[in-house]
Structure formats: structure tokens, C-alpha cells
ZAMARGU-4260 file (C-alpha; in steps of 0.2 Angstrom, whole numbers, plus 5000, padded with zeros to 4 digits):
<rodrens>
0) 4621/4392/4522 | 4605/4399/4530 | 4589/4399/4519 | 4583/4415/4514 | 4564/4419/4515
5) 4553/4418/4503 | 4542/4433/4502 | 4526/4434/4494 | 4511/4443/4490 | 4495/4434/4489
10) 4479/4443/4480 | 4467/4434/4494 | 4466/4421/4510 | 4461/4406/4502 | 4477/4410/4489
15) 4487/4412/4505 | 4483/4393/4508 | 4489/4387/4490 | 4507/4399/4491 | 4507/4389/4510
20) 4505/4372/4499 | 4519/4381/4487 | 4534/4384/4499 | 4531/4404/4504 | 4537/4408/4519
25) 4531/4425/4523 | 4518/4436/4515 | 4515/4454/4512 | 4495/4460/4512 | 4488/4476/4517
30) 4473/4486/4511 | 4474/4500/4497 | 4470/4514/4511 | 4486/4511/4519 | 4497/4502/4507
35) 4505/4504/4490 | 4503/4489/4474 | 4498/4476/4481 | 4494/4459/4474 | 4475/4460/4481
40) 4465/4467/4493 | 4464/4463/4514 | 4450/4467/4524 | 4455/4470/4543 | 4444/4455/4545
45) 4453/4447/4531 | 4471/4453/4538 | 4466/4445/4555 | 4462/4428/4546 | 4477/4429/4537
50) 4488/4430/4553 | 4477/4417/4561 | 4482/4407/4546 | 4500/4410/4543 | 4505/4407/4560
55) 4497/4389/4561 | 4506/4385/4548 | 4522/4394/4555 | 4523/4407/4543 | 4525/4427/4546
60) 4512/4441/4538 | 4519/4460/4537 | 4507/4471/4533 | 4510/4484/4521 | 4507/4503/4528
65) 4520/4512/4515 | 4506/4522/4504 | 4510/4542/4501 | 4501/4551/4514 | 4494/4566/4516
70) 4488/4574/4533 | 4471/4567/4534 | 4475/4550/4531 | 4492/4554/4542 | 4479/4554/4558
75) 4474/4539/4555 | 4491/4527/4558 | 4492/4531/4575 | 4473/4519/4578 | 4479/4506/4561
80) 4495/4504/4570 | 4487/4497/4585 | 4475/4486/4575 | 4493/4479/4565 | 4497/4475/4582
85) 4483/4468/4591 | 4479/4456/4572 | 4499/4447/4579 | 4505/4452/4562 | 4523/4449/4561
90) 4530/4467/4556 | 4524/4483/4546 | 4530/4488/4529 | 4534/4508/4529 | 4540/4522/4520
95) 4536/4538/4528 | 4545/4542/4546 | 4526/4548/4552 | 4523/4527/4551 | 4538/4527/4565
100) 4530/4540/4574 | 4513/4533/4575 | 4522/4514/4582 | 4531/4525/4594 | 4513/4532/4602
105) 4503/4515/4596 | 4515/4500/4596 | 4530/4504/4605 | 4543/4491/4599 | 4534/4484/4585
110) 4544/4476/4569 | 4546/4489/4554 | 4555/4485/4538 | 4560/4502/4530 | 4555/4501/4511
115) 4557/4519/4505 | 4557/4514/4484 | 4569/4521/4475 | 4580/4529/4490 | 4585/4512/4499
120) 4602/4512/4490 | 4616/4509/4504 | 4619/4503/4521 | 4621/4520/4529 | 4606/4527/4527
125) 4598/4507/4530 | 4607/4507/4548 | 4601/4524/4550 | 4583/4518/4550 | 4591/4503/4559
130) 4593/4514/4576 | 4576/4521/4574 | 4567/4505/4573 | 4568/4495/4559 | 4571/4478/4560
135) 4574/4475/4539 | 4576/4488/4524 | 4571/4482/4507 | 4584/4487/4494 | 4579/4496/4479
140) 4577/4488/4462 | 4590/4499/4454 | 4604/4490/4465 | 4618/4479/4454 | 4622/4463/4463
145) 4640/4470/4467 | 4629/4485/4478 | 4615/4474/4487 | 4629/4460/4494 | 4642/4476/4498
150) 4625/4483/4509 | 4624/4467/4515 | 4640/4464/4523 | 4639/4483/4530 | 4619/4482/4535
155) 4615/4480/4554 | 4597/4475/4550 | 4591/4461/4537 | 4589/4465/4520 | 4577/4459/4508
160) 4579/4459/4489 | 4567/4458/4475 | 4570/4444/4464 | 4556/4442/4454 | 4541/4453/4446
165) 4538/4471/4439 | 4544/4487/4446 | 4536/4503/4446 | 4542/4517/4434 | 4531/4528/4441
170) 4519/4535/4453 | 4507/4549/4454 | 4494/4554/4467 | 4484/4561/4453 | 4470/4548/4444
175) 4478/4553/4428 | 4468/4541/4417 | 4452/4547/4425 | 4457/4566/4422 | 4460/4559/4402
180) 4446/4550/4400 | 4435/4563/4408 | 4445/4578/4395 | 4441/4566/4383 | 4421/4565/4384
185) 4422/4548/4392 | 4420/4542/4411 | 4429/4530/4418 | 4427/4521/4434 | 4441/4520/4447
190) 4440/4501/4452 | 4452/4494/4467 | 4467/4485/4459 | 4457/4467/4464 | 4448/4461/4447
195) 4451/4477/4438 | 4456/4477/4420 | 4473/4483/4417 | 4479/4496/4403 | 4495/4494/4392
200) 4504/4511/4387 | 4512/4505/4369 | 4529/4512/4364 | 4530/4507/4347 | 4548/4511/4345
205) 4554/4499/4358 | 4542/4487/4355 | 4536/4491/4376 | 4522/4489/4383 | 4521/4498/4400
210) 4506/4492/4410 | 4497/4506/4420 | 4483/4507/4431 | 4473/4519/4444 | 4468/4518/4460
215) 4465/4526/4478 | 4482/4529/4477 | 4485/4537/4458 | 4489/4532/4445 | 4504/4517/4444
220) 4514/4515/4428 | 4522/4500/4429 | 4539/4492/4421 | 4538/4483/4400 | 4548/4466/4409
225) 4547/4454/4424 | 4563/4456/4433 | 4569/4436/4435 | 4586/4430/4444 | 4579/4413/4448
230) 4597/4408/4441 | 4608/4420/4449 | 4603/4415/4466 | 4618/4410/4475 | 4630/4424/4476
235) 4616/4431/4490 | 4612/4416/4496 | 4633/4415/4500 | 4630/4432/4507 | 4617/4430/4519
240) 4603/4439/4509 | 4588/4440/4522 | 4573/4439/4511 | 4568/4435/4493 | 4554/4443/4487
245) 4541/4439/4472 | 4531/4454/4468 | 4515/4447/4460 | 4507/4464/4457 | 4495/4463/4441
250) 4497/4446/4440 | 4486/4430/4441 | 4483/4419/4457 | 4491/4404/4445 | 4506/4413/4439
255) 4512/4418/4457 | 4509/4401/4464 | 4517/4393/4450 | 4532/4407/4452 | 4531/4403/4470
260) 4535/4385/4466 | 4552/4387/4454 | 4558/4398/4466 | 4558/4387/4483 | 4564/4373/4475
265) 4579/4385/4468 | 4584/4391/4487 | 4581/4374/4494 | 4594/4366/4480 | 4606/4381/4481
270) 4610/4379/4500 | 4605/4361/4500 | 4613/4352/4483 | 4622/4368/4477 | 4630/4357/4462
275) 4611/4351/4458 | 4606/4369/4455 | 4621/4374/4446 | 4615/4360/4434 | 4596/4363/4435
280) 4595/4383/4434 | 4593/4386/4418 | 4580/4374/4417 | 4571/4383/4432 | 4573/4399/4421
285) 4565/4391/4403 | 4551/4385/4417 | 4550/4404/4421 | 4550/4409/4405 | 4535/4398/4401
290) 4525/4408/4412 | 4526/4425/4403 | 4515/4435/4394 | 4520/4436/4374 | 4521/4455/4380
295) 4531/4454/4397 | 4546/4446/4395 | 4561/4441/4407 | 4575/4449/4410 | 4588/4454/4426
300) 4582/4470/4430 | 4600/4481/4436 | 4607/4466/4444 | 4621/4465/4431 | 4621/4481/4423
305) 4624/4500/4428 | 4608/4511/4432 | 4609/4528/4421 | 4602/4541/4430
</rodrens>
């Protein structure tokens, strides 16, 4: 069996250096400008040192440029594009087709991985963007593990699969906390997602708690558990999954390291000592457990269970 990637997302350079010394293969950075929830935020100056440094150590940067744009921002890609390309990052994480269009003009031939949200949801539509470019789709959350490996024996570009981390519920271009606070007498200061305090939205009847934040982008409500299948790994691994993904949005530099760590050494035994990891998984999940928040716990996102729309 081949060894799927493991894909990360580091809130700064010197963390890139720790999730190295951790096992991560890939990374996924960007600036808020250009790119949707990340883990922290890249300078170009930044993104450059970031490729200069994943590529000593033989591991790939994509840059994320899948934000919600609107036409002013739109005539921008075309000049980000090329500076994507001239950094040597390794491929460019979009949504919106007017990415495609400004890689055609900028960057012809560049990597893209489509990630589209909520709408990657089956190998048609993934191949589609297959012929237009993209080298990768990154599946929704909302797939059960019957759907992502059907995709990808079907799929004729690599696929990438969230394994670990929140999800967002739900997106607005509009600061609504700010237009709150502001309606409620009080200012409130949009801060970038780097070293800003995050809100809890408390559903008493569920015993949820939904975190939420605001920034360039809107407003970001995100999901009341961490999705974790540290111990379901091996029916994708069997499959041929591309990429594994730990989205450490919201979350400390020491927690994703830490995730970063249970999670190489659970592909490494599933293709290397699969017997060792059908003994050890569930003690790679209590080790994942430990990690939560009282608030935020575990649970297996739609991988085993019907989505209700």
C-alpha cells in the first residue's frame, strides 16, 4: 500500500518547522485576503520562506486561494497567481472557476486542487474539474466512507479527505457579530483569526457549543465536535486515498503538533504493520481524546452515518 499524505495546516513558519519534526508532509497556508479558515496567517514574505523551507526538507506547500470573491478582489488573482507561482509553491487550493481563469492568463499549467465546500460530493463533477486543470479534489465532509472510497475508485484526479478537525456550518460574507455588537451599543474590533479570542454560540438544549468568529471574510460559525477517524484509517488507505488532512483551524500550535504526531504514526503502522495498528488504534484514539477541549469532543463526522439534508 502507498502512504497517503499527511496534510496540514500550520498557524506560522517556525510551527512549519515543529509539524516537519512531527511527520507532516504537506502544508496548507495562505493569507486571509485570498484564502478561507486558516490555521494562521502568511505573509508573501512568509509564504516564500515557507516554500524555501518545505522543500529542503522535501515537503510540498499549496497555498490556499478558495475565499468568496467579489469583483474587486476578482481582479486581483490574475497578479497573486503569478506570485503563487514564481514563491515554487507546490499547487493552489480553489473554489471559484475565476481561480482557473486567472492560472490560465498567469500560470498556465499550474497545479490546482478543486475544493468547492460542500458541493465536492462525487466523481463526476471531480473529473469534470479534472479536465479543466485540477490535479486533486478535496471531498466534502458530508461524504460516508462508502461514498469517498466509491469516488475514489471512479476519480481521475487524487483525492484528499479530511480526517481530523472542525467543519464549518456556516459562512457569511457579512461581519455579523460586528453588526450585533454595534446594534447593541457596543464596538467590537475585527481582529485577523491569528491571536484573536474565539466566541462560543451555546445551545443549551444540546449541550453544543458552536464556536464562531469574524473576519475579512465574514463571519464563520463553526461545528460543536472535532471530527476524528484516527481509527478507521485503513479502508482509504486500502483504497488509495491521496491525502489526509488535519484541519487545525481555532486551534493551538500544541494541539496540532501533537495531532500531527498520532496521526503519522497511524498511517505509517496501517501500511507498515497493519496487525500493529489494528491492535494500537484505540489507544491512538483515547491519545486523541486527551487532547480535547471539555467542550469539543470527538466524534466521526458523516463517515459512518447518513447526512439529512
Amino acid at each position: 500500500m502507498t502512504k497517503p499524505e499527511l496534510l496540514v495546516t500550520p498557524g506560522s513558519v517556525s510551527e512549519m518547522k515543529r509539524q516537519i519534526e512531527a511527520g507532516a508532509d504537506a502544508f496548507v497556508i495562505g493569507e486571509q485576503r485570498y484564502g478561507l479558515r486558516l490555521a494562521g496567517e502568511f505573509s508573501r514574505a512568509q509564504i516564500q520562506e515557507a516554500v524555501t523551507l518545505a522543500h529542503e526538507h522535501g515537503k510540498k506547500v499549496y497555498v490556499a486561494v478558495n475565499a468568496i470573491f467579489h469583483n474587486k478582489i476578482a481582479d486581483e488573482l490574475d497578479e497573486y497567481v503569478q506570485f503563487v507561482r514564481e514563491s515554487g509553491a507546490d499547487a493552489i487550493v480553489y473554489g471559484d472557476p475565476a481561480v482557473l481563469m486567472a492560472v490560465r492568463a498567469s500560470a498556465p499549467g499550474f497545479p490546482l486542487h478543486w475544493s468547492p465546500e460542500t458541493i465536492a460530493t462525487n466523481w463526476y463533477t471531480a473529473n469534470y474539474w479534472g479536465k479543466r486543470g485540477s490535479v486533486r479534489a478535496v471531498l466534502s465532509r458530508e461524504l460516508s466512507m462508502d461514498a469517498i472510497i466509491e469516488t475514489k475508485e471512479n476519480a481521475e484526479v487524487a483525492i484528499e479527505v479530511q480526517v481530523h478537525g472542525m467543519t464549518c456550518m456556516f459562512q457569511s460574507k457579512r461581519p455579523l457579530l460586528g453588526h450585533y455588537f454595534e446594534y447593541m451599543g457596543k464596538n467590537m474590533e475585527i481582529k485577523k483569526r491569528q491571536g484573536a479570542q474565539n466566541m462560543l454560540l451555546h445551545d443549551e438544549e444540546r449541550s453544543n457549543k458552536y464556536p464562531i468568529y469574524e473576519d475579512e471574510n465574514g463571519t464563520h460559525i463553526m461545528s460543536p465536535n472535532d471530527m476524528c477517524i484516527i481509527d478507521e484509517l485503513q479502508e482509504m488507505i486500502e483504497a488509495g486515498i491521496d491525502s489526509f488532512k488535519i484541519d487545525g483551524v481555532l486551534q493551538t500550535e500544541e494541539y496540532r503538533i501533537a495531532s500531527t504526531k498520532l496521526y503519522r504514526t497511524a498511517i505509517d503502522l496501517c501500511v507498515e504493520n497493519p496487525d500493529q495498528y489494528e491492535e494500537e488504534k484505540e489507544e491512538l484514539l483515547e491519545a486523541a481524546e486527551a487532547l480535547q477541549q471539555d467542550h469539543r469532543p470527538l466524534d466521526s463526522g458523516f463517515f459512518f452515518k447518513e447526512t439529512v439534508y
